[in-house]
C-alpha positions as CSV (number, residue, x, y, z in Angstrom):
1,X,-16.0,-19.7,-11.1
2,X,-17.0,-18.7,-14.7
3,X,-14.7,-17.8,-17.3
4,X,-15.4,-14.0,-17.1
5,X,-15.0,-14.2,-13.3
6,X,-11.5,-16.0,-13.9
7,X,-10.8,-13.3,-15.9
8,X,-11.1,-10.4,-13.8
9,X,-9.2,-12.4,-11.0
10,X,-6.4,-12.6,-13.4
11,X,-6.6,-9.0,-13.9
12,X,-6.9,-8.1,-10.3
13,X,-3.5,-10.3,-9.4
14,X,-1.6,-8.7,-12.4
15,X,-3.0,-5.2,-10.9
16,X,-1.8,-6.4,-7.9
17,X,1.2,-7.5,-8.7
18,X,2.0,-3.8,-10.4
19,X,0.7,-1.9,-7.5
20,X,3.1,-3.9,-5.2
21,X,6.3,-3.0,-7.5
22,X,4.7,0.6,-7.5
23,X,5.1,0.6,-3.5
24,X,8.2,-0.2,-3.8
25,X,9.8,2.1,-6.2
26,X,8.0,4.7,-4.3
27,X,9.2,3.7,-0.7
28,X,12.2,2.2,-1.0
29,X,13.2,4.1,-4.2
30,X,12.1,7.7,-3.5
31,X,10.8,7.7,-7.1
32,X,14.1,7.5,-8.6
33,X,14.7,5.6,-11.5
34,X,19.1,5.9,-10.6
35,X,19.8,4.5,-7.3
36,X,22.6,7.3,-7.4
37,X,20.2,9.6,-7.5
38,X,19.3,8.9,-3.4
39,X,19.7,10.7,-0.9
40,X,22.5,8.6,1.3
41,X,21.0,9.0,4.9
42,X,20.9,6.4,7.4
43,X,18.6,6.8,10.8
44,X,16.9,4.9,12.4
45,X,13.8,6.0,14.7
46,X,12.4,3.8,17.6
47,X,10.0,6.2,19.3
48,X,6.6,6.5,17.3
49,X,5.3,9.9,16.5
50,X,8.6,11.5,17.3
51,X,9.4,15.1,15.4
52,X,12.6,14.5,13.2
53,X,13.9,17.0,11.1
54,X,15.0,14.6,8.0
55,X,10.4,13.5,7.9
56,X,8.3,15.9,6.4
57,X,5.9,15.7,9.5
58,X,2.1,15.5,8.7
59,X,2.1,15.0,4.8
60,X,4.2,11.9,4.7
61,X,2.3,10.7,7.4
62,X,-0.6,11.1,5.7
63,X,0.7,9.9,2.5
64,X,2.0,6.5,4.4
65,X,-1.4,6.0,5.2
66,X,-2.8,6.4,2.0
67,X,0.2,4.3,-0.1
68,X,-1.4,0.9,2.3
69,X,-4.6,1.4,1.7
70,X,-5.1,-0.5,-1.7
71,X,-2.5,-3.0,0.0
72,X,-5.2,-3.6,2.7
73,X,-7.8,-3.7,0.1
74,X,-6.5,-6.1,-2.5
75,X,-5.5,-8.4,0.3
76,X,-8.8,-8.0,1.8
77,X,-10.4,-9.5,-1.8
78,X,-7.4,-11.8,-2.4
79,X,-7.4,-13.9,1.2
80,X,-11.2,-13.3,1.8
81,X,-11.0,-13.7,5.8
82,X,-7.9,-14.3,6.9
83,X,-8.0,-10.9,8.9
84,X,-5.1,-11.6,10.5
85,X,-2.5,-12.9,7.9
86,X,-3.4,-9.8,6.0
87,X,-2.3,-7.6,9.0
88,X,0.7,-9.6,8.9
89,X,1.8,-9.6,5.6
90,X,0.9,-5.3,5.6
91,X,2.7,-5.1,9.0
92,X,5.7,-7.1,7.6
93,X,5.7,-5.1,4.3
94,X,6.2,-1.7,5.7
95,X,9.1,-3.6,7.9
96,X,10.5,-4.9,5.2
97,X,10.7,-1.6,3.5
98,X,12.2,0.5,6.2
99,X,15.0,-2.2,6.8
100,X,15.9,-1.9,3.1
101,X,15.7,1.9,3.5
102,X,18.3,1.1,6.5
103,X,20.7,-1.2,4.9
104,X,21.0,0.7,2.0
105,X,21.4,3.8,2.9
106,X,18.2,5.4,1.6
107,X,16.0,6.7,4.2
108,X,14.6,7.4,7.7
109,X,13.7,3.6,9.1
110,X,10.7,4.6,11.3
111,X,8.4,3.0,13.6
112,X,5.8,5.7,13.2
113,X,5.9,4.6,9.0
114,X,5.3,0.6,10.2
115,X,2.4,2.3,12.8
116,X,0.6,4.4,9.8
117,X,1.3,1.9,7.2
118,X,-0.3,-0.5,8.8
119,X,-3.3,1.7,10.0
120,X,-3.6,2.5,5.7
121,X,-3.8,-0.9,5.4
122,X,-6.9,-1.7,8.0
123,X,-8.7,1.4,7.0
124,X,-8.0,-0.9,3.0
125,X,-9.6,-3.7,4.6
126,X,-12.0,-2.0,6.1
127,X,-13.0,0.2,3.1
128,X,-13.4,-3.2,1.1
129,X,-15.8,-5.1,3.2
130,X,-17.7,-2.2,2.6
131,X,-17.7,-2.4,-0.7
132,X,-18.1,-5.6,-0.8
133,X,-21.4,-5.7,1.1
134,X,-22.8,-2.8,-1.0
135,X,-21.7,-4.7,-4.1
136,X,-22.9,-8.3,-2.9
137,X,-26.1,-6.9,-4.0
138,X,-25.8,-5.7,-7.3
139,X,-24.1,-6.9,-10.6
140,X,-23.2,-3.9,-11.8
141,X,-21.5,-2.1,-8.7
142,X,-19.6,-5.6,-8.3
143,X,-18.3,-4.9,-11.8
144,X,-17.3,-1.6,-10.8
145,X,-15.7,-3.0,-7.7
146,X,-13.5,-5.1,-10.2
147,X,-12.5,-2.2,-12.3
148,X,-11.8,0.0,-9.4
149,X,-9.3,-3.3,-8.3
150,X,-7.6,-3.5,-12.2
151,X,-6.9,0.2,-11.9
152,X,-6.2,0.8,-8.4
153,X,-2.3,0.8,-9.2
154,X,-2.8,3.9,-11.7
155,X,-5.0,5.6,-9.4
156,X,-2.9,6.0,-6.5
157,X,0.2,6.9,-8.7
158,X,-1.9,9.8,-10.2
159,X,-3.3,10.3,-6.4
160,X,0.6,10.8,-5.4
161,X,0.6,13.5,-7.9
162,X,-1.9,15.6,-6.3
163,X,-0.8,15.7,-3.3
């Protein structure tokens, strides 16, 4: 691996690294910088795609499924083809965060979140091996592939913003 390849690795881990502390504080956190700040609610719900009245139905759904898709696509480029530790580690993510959300008293726990999480993250995966065959074949677009990956974490944080 050349030095300028290195390089952009480095700056794709760190990118990393920031997008998954961005999940976090957005999930777990609700965007709050004062944990007083949360919302103390504590439910729990075991049947997927079931109405509640505490979700805000279709957007958050949709916005679950977006949050996992640069998960999917950073570990897509980070483990190569280990298809199925990727699913993994997104499945047990979105777990992880709706049993904090549950033990400390800060949210719906879901299964339909873990179910659309983890479809955002395959449609990540997905989305990269496609930009990754398109970029195989050119320098440049693989360039841009890297600069998309070093900003991805900014990106979605203004995405959340538009919606």
């Amino acid at each position: 691996m050349s030095r300028k390849n290195t390089k952009s690795k480095n700056l794709i881990i760190i990118a990393f690294t920031l997008y998954v502390l961005l999940l976090t504080w957005i999930i777990v956190f609700k965007f709050r910088l004062n944990l007083s700040d949360l919302k103390y609610i504590r439910t729990i719900n075991l049947i997927p795609f079931k109405a509640n009245g505490v979700v805000n139905g279709m957007r958050e759904t949709v916005i679950n499924v977006v949050l996992f898709i640069p998960l999917g696509m950073y570990l897509k480029y980070l483990l190569k083809d280990r298809k199925f530790l990727s699913i993994v580690i997104i499945s047990s993510t979105s777990l992880l965060f709706e049993i904090l959300q549950y033990i400390f008293h800060i949210g719906v726990s879901d299964i339909t979140d873990i179910i659309m999480n983890t479809i955002g993250g395959i449609i990540g995966m997905i989305l990269m091996v496609i930009l990754l065959l398109i970029a195989k074949k050119n320098n440049v677009l693989n360039k841009i592939l890297d600069y998309i990956l070093i900003f991805l974490p900014l990106l979605m944080f203004l995405g959340l913003f538009i919606i």
